[in-house]
C-alpha positions, 0 to 999 in steps of 0.5 A: 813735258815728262810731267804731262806723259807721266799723268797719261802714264798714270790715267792710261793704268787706270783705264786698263786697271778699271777695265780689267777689274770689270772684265773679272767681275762681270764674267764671275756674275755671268758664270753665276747666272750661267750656274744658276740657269744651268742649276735650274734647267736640270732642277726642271729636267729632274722635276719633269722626270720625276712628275713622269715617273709619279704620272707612269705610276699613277697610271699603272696603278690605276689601271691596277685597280680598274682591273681589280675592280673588274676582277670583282664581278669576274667568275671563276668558276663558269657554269652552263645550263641545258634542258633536254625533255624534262632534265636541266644539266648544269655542266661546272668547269673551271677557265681552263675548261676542266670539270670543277665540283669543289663546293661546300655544302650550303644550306644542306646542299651543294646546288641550289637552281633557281628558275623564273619565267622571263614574266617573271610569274613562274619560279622554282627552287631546285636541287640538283643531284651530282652525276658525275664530275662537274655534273649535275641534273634536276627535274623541272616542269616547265611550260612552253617559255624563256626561263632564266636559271641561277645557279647558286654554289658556293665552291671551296677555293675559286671566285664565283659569281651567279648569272642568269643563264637562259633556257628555252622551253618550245619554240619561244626564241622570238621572245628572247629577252622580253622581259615585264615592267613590274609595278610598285606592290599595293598589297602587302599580305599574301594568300596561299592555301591556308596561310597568309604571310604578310611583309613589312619592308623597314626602308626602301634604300640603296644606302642601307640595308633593307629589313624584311620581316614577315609575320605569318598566319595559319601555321609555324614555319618549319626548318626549311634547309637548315632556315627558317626560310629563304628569301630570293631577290631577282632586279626587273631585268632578271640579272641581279640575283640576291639569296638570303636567309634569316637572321639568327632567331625564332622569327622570319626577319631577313636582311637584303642590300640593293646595290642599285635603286629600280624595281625587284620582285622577291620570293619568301619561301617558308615550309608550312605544315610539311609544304613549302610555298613560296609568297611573291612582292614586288619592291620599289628601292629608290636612292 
């Protein structure tokens, strides 16, 4: 009997033993689980933070330079453009409205104002005079029409960038806007007068730089505001403006970039035996 209640004695310890031993490693593996799920929720928190803040960043600077790239094509400088009888004023102000002529000289003047008929079949380089702050005036001639007129600075220290602005000649509003189709040149040498001047166009393409060069007969050109020459480019829609010059040496080569592929109408201006003329083409620039 005291046999029998000795062996219960011995197998009920090794039941609550066994127990209790299980009871002690269960709980320290699900407190290991526990840590180990508690570790990777805040392993996720922080990440999830962490991807916000790179997603806030990201979009901050975006939106930075989506801005910057808009402040590219932003103009500091705002100029308007008014004809009264036979007069264009060109009025330059900064954005706070204050009277702006801080401009460096370019080409041996301050301004030049380009003016083209919305036909595109009148154009006119001018210089207007400084009248007072901010003002200048020049004499035009032009004939009953819409003209889009360029003002072309070069100001010492603000951002400028040359837009059309519009300048009606008579009652002509009804045809605001109505701009030609301009079809691809078939001919290629120009005749004013006694000269012809003929363009040889090295490429038509947006991705490189477009080589004009012009060979000239009947006269030499002459320096023409400290160039051999100007070239002014205006896109079908008279929006996009382009002036350039010659590049350095004896010969009328120029060098344009088209930023978009359409059609353009350019104007070579050359001073020959004391005039200057202006030899108008047309360029188809493709892809």
């Amino acid at each position: 009997m005291k046999k029998w209640i000795g062996s219960a004695l011995v197998y009920l310890l090794l039941v609550v033993g066994g127990y209790t031993a299980y009871s002690f490693y269960a709980g320290e593996d699900d407190a290991k689980d526990n840590g180990t799920h508690e570790e990777h929720a805040n392993t996720n928190e922080e990440t999830h933070d962490e991807h916000s803040e790179h997603e806030e960043d990201d979009h901050a600077d975006g939106h930075g330079e989506h801005g910057d790239h808009g402040g590219e094509s932003a103009s500091e400088v705002q100029a308007d453009v008014k004809l009264e009888g036979e007069e264009l004023t060109i009025t330059l102000t900064d954005l706070e409205g204050n009277s702006m002529d801080d401009l460096e000289v370019n080409h041996e003047k301050l301004m030049h104002l380009i003016v083209i008929s919305d036909d595109m079949e009148v154009f006119q380089h001018l210089h207007p005079e400084k009248v007072s702050t901010g003002i200048f005036t020049a004499k035009a001639d032009l004939e009953e029409g819409m003209y889009q007129a360029f003002v072309d600075i070069k100001p010492s220290e603000l951002e400028y960038v040359n837009e059309a602005h519009p300048v009606m000649v008579g009652e002509h509003a009804g045809h605001e806007g109505a701009h030609v189709h301009l079809e691809p040149e078939s001919q290629w040498t120009k005749e004013q007068g006694d000269y012809s001047v003929t363009l040889d166009v090295n490429n038509f393409s947006v991705k490189e730089n477009v080589v004009l060069t012009f060979e000239i007969e009947g006269a030499e050109p002459e320096d023409y505001l400290g160039a051999l020459g100007h070239v002014v480019v205006v896109d079908e829609g008279l929006e996009e403006f382009i002036h350039v010059h010659p590049r350095e040496g004896e010969e009328p080569v120029f060098e344009a970039h088209f930023s978009k592929p359409g059609m353009y109408k350019l104007w070579a201006e050359f001073k020959l035996d004391g005039k200057v003329y202006a030899f108008p083409y047309v360029l188809e620039i493709t892809e």
